[in-house]
N, C-alpha and C positions, 0 to 999 in steps of 0.2 A: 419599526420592528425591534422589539428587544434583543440583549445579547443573546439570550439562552434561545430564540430561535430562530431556526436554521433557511437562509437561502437555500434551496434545492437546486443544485448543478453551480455553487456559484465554483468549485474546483474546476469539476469538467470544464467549463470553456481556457483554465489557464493551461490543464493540463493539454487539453487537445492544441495549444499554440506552441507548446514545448516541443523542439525540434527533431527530439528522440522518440514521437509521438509516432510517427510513421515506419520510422525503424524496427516497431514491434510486429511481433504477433499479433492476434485477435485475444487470444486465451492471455497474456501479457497486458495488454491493455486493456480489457475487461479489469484484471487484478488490478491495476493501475488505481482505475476510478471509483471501483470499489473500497478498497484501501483508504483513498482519501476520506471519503463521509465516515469510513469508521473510527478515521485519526480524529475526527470533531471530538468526538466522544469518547475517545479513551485516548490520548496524551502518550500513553505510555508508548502507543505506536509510535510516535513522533519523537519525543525525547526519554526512553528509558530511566530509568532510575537504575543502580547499580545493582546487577542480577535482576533485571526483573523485563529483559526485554521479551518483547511476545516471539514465541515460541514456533517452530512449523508445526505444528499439530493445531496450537490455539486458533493458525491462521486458518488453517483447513478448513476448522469449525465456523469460523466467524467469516469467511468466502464460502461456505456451505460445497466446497469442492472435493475432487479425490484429490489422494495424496501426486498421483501420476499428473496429473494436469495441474499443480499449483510446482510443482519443484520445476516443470517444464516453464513457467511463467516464471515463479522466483529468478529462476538462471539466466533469464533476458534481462528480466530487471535489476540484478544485480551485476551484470555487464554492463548496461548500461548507467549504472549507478544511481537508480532510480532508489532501492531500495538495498542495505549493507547490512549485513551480519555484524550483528554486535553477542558480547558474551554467549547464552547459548539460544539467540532468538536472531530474530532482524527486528531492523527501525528503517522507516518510511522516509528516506533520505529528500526527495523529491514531493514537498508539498503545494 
């Protein structure tokens, strides 16, 4: 398999062993796994670059969600430190 492609689920099985995994919601962990396949491909979720962390709205778009059901997932996952507000976005703390 080359670098540039992708294992399908290989996130999912570490994240469903993380111990915070059951702690969630449904709606929270859906965001969870989601989140991660799109960290493959855009970095910046993962490490920001200065001003340029993704944003709540960008997330919205790119989870294809409403804004009521991702700020309700956000707020678990950032209790649970899954995912942390940085500048005026979040980064995917938990890869």
């Amino acid at each position: 398999m080359s670098p540039k492609q992708q294992r399908y689920g290989r996130h999912v099985r570490a994240v469903m062993l993380d111990q915070r995994w059951a702690l969630l919601p449904l709606a929270a962990r859906a965001a969870w796994l989601q989140l991660t396949d799109i960290a493959d491909v855009m970095p910046e979720l993962r490490q920001p670059g200065a001003g340029r962390a993704v944003s709540r709205d960008e997330l919205i778009r790119l989870l294809s969600a409403r804004g009521d059901e991702l700020d309700g997932a956000l707020a678990h996952l950032v209790e649970r430190q899954i995912v942390e507000k940085v500048s005026h976005g979040f980064r995917l703390k938990a890869y």
